[in-house]
mmCIF file of the N, C-alpha and C atoms, coordinates in Angstrom:
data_MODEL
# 
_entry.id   MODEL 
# 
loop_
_atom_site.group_PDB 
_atom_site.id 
_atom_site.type_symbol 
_atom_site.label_atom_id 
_atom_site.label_alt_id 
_atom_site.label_comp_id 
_atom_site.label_asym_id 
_atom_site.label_entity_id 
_atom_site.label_seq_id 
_atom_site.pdbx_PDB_ins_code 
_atom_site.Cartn_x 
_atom_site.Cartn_y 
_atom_site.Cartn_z 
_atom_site.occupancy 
_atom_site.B_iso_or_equiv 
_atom_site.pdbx_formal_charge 
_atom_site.auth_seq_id 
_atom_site.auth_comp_id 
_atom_site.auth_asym_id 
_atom_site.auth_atom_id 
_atom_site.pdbx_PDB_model_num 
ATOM 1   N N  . UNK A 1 1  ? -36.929 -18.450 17.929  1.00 0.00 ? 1  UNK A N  1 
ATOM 2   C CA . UNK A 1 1  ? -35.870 -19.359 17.564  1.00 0.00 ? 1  UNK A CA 1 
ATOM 3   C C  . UNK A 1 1  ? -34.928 -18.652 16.586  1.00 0.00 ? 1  UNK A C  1 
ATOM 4   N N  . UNK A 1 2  ? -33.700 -18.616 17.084  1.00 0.00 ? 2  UNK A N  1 
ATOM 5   C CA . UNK A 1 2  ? -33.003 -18.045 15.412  1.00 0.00 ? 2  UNK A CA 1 
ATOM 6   C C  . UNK A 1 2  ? -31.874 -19.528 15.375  1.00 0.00 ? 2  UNK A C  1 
ATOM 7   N N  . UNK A 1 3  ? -31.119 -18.865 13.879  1.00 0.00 ? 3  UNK A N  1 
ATOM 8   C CA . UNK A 1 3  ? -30.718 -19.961 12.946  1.00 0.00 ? 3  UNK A CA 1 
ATOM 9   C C  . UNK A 1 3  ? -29.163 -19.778 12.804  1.00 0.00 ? 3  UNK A C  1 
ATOM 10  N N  . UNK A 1 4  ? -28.321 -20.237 12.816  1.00 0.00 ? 4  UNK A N  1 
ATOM 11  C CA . UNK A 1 4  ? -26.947 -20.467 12.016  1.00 0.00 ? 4  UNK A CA 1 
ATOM 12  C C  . UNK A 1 4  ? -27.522 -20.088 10.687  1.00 0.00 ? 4  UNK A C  1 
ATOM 13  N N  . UNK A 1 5  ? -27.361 -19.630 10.015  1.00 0.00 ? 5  UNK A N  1 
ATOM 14  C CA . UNK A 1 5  ? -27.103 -18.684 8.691   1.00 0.00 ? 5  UNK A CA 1 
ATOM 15  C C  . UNK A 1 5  ? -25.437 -19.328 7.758   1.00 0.00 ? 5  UNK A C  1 
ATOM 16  N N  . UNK A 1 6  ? -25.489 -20.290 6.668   1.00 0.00 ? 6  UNK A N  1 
ATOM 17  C CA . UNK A 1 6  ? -24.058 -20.644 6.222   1.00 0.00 ? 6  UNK A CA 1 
ATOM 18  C C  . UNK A 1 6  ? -24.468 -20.198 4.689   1.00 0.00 ? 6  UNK A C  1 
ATOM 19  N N  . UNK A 1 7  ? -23.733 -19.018 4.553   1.00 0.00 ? 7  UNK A N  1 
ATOM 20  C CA . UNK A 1 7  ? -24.403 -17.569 3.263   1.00 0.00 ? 7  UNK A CA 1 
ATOM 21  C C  . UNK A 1 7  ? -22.643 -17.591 2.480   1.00 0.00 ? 7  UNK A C  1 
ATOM 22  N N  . UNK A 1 8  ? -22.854 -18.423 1.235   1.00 0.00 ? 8  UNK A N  1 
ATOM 23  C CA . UNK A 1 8  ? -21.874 -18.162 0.236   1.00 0.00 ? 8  UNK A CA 1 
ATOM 24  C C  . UNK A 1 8  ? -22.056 -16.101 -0.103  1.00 0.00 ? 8  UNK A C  1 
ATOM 25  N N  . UNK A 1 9  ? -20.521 -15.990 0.010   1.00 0.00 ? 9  UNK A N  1 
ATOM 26  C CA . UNK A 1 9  ? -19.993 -14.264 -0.862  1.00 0.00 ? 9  UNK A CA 1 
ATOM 27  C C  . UNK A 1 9  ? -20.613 -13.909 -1.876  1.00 0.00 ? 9  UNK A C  1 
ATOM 28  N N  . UNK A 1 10 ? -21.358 -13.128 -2.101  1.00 0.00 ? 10 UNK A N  1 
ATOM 29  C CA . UNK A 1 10 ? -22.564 -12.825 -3.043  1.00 0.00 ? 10 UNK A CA 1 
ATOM 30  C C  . UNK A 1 10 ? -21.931 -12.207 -4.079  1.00 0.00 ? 10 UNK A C  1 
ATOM 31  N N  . UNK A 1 11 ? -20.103 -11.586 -3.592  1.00 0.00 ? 11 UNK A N  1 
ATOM 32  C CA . UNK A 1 11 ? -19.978 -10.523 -4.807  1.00 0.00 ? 11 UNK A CA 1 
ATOM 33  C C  . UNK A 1 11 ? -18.895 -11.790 -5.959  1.00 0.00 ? 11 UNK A C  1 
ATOM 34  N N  . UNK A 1 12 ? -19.238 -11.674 -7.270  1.00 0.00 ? 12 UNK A N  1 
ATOM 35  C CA . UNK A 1 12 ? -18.648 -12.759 -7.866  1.00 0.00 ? 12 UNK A CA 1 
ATOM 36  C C  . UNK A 1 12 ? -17.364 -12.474 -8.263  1.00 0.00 ? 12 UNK A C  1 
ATOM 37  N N  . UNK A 1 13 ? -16.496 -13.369 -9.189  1.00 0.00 ? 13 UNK A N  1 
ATOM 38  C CA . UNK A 1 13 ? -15.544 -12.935 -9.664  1.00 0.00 ? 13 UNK A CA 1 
ATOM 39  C C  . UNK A 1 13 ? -14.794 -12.318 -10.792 1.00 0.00 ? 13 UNK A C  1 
ATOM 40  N N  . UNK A 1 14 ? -14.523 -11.545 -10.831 1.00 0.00 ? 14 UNK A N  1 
ATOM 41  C CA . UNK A 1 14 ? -12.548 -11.648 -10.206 1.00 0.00 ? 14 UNK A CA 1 
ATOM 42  C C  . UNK A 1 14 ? -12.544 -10.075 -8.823  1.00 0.00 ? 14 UNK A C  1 
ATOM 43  N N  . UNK A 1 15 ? -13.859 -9.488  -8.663  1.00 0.00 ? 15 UNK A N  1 
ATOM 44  C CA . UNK A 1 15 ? -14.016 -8.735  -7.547  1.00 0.00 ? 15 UNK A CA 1 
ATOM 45  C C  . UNK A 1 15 ? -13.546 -9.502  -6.099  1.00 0.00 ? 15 UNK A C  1 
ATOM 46  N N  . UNK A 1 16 ? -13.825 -10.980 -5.944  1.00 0.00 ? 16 UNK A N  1 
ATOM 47  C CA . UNK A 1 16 ? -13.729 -11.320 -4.880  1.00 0.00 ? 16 UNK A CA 1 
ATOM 48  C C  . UNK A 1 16 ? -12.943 -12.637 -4.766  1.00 0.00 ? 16 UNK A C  1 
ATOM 49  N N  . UNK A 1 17 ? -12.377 -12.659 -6.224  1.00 0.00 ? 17 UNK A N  1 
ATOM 50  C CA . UNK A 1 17 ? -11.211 -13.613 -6.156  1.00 0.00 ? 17 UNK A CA 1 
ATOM 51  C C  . UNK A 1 17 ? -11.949 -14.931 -6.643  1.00 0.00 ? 17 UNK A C  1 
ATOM 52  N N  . UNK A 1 18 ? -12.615 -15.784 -5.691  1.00 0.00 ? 18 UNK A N  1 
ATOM 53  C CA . UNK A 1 18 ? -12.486 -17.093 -5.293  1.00 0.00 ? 18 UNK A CA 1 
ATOM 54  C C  . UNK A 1 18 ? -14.046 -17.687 -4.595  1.00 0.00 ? 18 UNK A C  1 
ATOM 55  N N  . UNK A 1 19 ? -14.561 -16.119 -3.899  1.00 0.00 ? 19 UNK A N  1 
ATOM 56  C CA . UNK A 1 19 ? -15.667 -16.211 -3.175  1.00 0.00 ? 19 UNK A CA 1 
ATOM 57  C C  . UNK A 1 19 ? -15.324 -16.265 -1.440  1.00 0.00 ? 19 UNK A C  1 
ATOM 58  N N  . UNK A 1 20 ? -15.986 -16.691 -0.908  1.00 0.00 ? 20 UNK A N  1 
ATOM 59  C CA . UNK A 1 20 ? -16.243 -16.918 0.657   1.00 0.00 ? 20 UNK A CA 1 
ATOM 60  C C  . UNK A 1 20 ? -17.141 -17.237 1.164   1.00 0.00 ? 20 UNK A C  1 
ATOM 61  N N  . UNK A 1 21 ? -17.519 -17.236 2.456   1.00 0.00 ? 21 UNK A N  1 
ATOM 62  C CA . UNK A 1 21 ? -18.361 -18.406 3.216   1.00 0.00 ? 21 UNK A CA 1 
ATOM 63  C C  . UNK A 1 21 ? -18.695 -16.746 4.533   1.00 0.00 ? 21 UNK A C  1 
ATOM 64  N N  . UNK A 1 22 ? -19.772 -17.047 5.192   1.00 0.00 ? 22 UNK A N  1 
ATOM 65  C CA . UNK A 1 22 ? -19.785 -15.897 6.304   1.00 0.00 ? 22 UNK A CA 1 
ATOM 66  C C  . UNK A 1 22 ? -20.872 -16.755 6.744   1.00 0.00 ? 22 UNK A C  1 
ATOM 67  N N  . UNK A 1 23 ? -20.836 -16.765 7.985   1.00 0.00 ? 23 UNK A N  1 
ATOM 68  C CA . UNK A 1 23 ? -21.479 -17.436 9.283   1.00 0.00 ? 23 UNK A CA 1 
ATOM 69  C C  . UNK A 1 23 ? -22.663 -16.074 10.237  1.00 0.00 ? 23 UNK A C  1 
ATOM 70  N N  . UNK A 1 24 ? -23.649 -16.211 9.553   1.00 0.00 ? 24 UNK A N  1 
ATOM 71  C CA . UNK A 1 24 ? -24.513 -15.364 10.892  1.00 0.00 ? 24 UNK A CA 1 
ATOM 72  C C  . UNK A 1 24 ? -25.361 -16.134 11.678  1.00 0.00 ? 24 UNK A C  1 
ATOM 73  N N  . UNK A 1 25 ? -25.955 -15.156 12.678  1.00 0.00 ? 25 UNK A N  1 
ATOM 74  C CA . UNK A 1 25 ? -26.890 -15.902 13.537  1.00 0.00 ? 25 UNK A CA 1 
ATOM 75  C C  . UNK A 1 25 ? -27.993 -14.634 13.112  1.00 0.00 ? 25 UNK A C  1 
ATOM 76  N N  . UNK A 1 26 ? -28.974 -15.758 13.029  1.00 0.00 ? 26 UNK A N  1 
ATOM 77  C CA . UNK A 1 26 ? -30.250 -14.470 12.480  1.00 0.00 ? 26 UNK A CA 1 
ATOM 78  C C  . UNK A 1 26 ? -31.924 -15.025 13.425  1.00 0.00 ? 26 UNK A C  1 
ATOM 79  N N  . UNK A 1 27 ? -32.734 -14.331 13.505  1.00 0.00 ? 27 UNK A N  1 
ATOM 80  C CA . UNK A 1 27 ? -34.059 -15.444 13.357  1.00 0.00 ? 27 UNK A CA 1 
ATOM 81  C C  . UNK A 1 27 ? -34.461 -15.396 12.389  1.00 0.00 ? 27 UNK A C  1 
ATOM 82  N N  . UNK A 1 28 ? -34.408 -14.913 11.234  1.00 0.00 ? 28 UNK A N  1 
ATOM 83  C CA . UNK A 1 28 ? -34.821 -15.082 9.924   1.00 0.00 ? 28 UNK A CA 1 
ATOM 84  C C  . UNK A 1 28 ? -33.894 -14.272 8.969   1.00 0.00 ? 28 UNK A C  1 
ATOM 85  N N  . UNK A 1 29 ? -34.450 -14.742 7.843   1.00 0.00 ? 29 UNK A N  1 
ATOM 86  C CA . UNK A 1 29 ? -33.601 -13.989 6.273   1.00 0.00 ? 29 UNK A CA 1 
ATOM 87  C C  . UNK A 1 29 ? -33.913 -12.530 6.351   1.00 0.00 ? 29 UNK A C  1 
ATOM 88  N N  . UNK A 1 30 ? -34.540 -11.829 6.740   1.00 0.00 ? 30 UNK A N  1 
ATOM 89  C CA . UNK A 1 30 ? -35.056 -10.274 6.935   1.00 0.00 ? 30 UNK A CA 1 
ATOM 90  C C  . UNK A 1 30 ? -33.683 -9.740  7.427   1.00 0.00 ? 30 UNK A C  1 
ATOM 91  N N  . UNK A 1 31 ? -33.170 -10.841 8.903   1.00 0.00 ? 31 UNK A N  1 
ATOM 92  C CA . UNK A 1 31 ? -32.597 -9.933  9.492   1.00 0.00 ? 31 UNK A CA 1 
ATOM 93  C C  . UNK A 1 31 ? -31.134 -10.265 9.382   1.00 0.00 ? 31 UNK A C  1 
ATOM 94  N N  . UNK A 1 32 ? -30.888 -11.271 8.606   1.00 0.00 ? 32 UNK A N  1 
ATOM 95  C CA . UNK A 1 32 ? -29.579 -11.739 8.216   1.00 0.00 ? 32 UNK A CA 1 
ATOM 96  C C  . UNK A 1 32 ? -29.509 -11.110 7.396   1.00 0.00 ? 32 UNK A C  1 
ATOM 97  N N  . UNK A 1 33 ? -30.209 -10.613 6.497   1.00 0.00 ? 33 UNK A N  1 
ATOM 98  C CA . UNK A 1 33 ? -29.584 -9.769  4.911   1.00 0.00 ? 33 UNK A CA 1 
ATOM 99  C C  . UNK A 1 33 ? -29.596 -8.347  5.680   1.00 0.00 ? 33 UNK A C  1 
ATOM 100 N N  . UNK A 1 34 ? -30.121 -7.589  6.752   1.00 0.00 ? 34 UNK A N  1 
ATOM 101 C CA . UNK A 1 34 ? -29.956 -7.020  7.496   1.00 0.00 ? 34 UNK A CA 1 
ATOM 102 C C  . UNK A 1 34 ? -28.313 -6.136  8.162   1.00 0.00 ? 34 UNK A C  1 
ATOM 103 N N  . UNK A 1 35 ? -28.034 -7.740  8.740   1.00 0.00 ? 35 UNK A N  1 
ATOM 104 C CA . UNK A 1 35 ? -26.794 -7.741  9.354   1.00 0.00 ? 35 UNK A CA 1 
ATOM 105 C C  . UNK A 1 35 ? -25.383 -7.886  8.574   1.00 0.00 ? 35 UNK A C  1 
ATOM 106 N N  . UNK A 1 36 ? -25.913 -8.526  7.183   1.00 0.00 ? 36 UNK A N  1 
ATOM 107 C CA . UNK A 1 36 ? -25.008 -8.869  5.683   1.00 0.00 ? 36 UNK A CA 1 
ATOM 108 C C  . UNK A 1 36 ? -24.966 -7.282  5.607   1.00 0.00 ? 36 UNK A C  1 
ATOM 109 N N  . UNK A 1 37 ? -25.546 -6.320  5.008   1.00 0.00 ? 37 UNK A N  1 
ATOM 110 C CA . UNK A 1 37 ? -25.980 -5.624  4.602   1.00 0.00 ? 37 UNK A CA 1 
ATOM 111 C C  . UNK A 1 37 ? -25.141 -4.151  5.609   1.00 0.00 ? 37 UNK A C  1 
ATOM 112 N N  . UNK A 1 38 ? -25.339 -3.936  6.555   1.00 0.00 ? 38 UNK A N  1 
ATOM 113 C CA . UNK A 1 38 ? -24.615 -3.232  7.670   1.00 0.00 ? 38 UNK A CA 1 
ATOM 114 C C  . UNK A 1 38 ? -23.331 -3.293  7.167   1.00 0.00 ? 38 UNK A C  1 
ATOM 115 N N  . UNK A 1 39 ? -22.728 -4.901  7.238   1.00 0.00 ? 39 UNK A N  1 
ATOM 116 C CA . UNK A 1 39 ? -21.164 -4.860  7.657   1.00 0.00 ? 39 UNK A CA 1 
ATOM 117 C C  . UNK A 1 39 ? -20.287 -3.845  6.628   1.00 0.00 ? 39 UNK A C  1 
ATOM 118 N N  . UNK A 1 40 ? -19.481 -3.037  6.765   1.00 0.00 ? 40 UNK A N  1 
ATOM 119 C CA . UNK A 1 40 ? -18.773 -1.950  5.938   1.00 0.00 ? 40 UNK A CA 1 
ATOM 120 C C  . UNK A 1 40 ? -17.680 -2.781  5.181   1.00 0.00 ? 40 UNK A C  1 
ATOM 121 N N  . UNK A 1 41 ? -17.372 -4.047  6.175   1.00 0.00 ? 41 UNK A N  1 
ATOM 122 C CA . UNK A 1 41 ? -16.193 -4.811  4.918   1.00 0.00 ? 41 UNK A CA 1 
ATOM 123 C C  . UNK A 1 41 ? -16.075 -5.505  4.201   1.00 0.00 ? 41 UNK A C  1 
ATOM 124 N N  . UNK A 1 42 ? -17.772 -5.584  3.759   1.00 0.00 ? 42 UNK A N  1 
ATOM 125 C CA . UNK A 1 42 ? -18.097 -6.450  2.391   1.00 0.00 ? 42 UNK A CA 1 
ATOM 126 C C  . UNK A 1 42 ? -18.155 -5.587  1.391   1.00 0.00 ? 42 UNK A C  1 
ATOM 127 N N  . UNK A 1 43 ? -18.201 -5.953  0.043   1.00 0.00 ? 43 UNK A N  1 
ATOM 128 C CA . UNK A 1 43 ? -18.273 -4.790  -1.503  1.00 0.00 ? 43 UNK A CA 1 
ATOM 129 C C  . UNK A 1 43 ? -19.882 -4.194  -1.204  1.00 0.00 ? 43 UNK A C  1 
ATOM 130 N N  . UNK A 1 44 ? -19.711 -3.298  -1.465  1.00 0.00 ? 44 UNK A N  1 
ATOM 131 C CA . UNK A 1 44 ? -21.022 -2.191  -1.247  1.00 0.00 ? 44 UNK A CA 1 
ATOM 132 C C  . UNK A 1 44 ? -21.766 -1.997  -2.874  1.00 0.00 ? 44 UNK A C  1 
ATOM 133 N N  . UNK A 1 45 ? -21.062 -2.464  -3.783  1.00 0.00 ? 45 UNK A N  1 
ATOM 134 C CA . UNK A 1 45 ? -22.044 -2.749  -5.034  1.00 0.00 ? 45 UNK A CA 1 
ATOM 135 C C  . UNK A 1 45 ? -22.517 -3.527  -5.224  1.00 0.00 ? 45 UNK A C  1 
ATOM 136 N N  . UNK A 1 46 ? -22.880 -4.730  -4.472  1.00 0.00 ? 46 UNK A N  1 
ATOM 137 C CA . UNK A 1 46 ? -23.815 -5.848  -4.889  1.00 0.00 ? 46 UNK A CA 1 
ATOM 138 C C  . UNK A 1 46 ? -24.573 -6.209  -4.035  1.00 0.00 ? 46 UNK A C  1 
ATOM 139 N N  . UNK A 1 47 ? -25.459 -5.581  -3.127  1.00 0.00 ? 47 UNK A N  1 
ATOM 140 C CA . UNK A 1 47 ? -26.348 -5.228  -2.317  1.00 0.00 ? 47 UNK A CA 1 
ATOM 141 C C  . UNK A 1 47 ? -27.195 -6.247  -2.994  1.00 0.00 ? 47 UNK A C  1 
ATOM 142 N N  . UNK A 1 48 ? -27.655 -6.420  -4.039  1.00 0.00 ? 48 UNK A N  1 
ATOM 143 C CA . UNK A 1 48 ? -28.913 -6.211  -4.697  1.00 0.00 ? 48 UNK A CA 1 
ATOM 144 C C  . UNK A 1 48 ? -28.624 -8.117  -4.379  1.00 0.00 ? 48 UNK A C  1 
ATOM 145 N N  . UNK A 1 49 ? -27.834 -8.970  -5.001  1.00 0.00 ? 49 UNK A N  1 
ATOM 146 C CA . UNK A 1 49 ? -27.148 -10.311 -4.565  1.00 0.00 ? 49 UNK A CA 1 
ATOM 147 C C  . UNK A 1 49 ? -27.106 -11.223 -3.244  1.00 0.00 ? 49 UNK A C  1 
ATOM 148 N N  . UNK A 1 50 ? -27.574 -10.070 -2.223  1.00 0.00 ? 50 UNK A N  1 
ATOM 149 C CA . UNK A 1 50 ? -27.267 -10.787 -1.018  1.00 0.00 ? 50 UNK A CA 1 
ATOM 150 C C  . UNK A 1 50 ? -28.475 -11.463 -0.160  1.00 0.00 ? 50 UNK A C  1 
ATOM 151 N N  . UNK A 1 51 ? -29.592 -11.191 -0.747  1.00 0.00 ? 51 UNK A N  1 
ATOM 152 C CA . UNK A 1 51 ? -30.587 -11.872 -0.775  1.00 0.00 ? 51 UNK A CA 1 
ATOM 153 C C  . UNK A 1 51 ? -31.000 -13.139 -1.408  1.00 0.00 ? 51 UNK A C  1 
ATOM 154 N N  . UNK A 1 52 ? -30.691 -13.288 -2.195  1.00 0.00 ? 52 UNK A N  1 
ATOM 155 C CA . UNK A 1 52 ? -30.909 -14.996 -2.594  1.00 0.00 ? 52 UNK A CA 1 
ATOM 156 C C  . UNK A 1 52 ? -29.766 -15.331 -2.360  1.00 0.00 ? 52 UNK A C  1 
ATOM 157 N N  . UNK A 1 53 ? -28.808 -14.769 -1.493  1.00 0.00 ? 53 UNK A N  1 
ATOM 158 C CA . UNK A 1 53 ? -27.901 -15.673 -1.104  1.00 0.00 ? 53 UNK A CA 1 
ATOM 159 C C  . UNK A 1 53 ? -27.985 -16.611 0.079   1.00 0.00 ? 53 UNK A C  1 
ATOM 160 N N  . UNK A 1 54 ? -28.663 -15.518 0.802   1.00 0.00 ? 54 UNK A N  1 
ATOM 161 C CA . UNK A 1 54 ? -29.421 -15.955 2.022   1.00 0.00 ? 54 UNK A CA 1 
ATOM 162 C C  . UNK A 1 54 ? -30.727 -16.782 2.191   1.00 0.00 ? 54 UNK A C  1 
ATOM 163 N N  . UNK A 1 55 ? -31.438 -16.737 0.814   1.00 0.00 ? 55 UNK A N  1 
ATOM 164 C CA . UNK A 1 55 ? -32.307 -17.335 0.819   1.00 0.00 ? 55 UNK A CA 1 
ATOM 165 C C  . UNK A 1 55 ? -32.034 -18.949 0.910   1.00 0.00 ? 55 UNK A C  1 
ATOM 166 N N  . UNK A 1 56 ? -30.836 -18.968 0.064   1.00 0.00 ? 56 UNK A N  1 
ATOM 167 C CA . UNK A 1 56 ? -30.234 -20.390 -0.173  1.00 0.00 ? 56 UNK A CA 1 
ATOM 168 C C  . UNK A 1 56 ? -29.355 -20.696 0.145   1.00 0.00 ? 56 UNK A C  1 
ATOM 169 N N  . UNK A 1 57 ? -29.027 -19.909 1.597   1.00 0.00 ? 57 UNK A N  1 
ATOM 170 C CA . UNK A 1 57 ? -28.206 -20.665 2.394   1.00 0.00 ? 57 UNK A CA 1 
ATOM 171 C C  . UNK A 1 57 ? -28.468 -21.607 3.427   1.00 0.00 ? 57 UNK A C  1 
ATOM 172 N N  . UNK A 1 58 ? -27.646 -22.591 3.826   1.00 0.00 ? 58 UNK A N  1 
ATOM 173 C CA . UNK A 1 58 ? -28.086 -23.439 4.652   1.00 0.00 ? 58 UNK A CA 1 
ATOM 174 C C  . UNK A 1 58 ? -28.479 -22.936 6.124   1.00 0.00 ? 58 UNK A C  1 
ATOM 175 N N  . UNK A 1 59 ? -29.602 -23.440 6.757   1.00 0.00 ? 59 UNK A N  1 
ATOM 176 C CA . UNK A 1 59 ? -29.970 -22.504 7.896   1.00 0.00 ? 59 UNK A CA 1 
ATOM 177 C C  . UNK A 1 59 ? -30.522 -23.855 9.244   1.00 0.00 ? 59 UNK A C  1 
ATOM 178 N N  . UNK A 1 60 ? -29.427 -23.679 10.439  1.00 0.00 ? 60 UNK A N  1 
ATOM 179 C CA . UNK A 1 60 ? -29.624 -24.957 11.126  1.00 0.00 ? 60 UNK A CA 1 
ATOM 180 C C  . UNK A 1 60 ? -29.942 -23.971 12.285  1.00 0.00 ? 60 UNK A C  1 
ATOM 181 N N  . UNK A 1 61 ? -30.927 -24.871 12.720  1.00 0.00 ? 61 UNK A N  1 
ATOM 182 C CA . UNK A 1 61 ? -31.628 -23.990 14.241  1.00 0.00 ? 61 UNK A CA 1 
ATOM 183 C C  . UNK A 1 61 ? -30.866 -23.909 15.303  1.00 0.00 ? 61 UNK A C  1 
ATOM 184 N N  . UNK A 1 62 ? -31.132 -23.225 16.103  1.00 0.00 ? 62 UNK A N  1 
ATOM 185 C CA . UNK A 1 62 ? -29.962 -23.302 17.251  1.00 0.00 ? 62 UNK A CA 1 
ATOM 186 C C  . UNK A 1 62 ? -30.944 -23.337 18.559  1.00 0.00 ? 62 UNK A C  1 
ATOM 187 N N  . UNK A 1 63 ? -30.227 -24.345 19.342  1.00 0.00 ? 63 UNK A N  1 
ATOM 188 C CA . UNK A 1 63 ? -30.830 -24.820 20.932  1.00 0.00 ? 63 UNK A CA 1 
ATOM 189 C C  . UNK A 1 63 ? -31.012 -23.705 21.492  1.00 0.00 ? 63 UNK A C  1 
ATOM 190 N N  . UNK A 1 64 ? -30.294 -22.813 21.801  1.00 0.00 ? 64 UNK A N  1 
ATOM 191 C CA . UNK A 1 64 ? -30.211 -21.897 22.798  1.00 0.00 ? 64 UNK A CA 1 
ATOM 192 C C  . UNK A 1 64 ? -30.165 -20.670 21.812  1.00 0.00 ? 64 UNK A C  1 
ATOM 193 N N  . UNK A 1 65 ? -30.600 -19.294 22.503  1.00 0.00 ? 65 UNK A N  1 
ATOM 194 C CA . UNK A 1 65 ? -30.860 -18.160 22.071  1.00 0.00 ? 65 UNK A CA 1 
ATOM 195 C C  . UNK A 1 65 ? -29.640 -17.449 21.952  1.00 0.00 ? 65 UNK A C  1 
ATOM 196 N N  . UNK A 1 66 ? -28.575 -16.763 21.492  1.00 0.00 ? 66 UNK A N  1 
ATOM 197 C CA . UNK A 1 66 ? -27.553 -16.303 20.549  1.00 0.00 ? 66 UNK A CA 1 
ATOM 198 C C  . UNK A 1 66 ? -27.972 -15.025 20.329  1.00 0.00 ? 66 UNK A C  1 
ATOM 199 N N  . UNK A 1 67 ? -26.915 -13.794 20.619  1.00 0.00 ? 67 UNK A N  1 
ATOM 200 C CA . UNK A 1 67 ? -27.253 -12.923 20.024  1.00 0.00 ? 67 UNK A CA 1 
ATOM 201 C C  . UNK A 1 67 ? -26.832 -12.984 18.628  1.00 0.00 ? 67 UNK A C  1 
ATOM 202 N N  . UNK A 1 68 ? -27.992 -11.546 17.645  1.00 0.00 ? 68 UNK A N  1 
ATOM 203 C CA . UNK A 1 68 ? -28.205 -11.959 16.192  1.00 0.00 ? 68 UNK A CA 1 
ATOM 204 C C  . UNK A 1 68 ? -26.471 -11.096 15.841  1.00 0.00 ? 68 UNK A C  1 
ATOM 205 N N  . UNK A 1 69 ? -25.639 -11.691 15.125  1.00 0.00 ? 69 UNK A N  1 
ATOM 206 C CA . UNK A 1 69 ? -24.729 -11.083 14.861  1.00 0.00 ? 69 UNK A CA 1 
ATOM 207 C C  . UNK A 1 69 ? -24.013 -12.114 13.455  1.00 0.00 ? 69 UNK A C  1 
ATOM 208 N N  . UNK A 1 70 ? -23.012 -11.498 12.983  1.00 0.00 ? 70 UNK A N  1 
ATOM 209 C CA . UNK A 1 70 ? -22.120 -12.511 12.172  1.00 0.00 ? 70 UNK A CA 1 
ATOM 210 C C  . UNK A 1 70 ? -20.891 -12.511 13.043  1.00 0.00 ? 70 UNK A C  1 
ATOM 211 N N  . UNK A 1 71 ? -20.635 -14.113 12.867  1.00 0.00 ? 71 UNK A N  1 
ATOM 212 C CA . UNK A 1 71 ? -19.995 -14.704 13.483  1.00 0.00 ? 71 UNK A CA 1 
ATOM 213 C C  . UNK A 1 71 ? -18.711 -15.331 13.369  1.00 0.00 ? 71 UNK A C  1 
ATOM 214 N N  . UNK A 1 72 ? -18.888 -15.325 11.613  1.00 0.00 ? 72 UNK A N  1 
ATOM 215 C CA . UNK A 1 72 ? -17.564 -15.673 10.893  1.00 0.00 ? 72 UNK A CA 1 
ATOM 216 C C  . UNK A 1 72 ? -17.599 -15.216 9.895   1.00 0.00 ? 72 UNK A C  1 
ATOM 217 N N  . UNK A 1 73 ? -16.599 -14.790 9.230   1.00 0.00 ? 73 UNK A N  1 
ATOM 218 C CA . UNK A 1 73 ? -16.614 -14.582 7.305   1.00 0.00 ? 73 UNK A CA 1 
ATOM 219 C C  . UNK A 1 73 ? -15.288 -14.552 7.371   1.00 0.00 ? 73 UNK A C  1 
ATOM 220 N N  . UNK A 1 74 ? -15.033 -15.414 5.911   1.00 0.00 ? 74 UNK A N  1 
ATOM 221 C CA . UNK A 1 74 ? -14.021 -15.737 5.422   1.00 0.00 ? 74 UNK A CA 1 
ATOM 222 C C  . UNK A 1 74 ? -14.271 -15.147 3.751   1.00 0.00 ? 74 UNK A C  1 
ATOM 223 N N  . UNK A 1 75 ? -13.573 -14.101 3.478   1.00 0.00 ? 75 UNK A N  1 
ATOM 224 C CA . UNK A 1 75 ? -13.580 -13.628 1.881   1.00 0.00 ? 75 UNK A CA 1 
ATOM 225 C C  . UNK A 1 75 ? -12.147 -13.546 1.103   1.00 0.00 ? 75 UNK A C  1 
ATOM 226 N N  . UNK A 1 76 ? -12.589 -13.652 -0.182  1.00 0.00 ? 76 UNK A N  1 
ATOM 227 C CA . UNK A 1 76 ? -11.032 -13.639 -0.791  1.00 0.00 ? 76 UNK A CA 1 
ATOM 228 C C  . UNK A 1 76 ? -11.235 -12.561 -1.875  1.00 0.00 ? 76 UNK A C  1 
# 
């Protein structure tokens, strides 16, 4: 089963303005901080943040199988 992933911008401010919102599809937090973690156009110094971001993000199951990817992000 994997999950909708709804993961507040881990890097705070005035680096990222305002914050943001990013949408993955994961089957678990392993592989969403994973796929967080990869992307090159998030800030690369706060690695360490993006795990309890994910921990405490909202996570709604999904009917059908999805490949694991991010799907949206919105950053400022």
């Amino acid at each position: 089963m994997k999950y909708l992933y709804i993961v507040e911008y881990w890097v705070p401010f005035p680096q990222s303005e305002y914050g943001g919102v990013i949408n993955v599809i994961a089957e678990n937090d392993s592989e969403a901080f994973e796929l967080l973690d990869a992307e090159e156009g998030f800030h690369s110094g706060y690695t360490d943040m993006i795990m309890p971001n994910v921990m405490k993000a909202q996570k709604l199951p999904l009917a059908e199988d999805y490949d694991s990817a991010i799907i949206d992000a919105f950053t400022t």
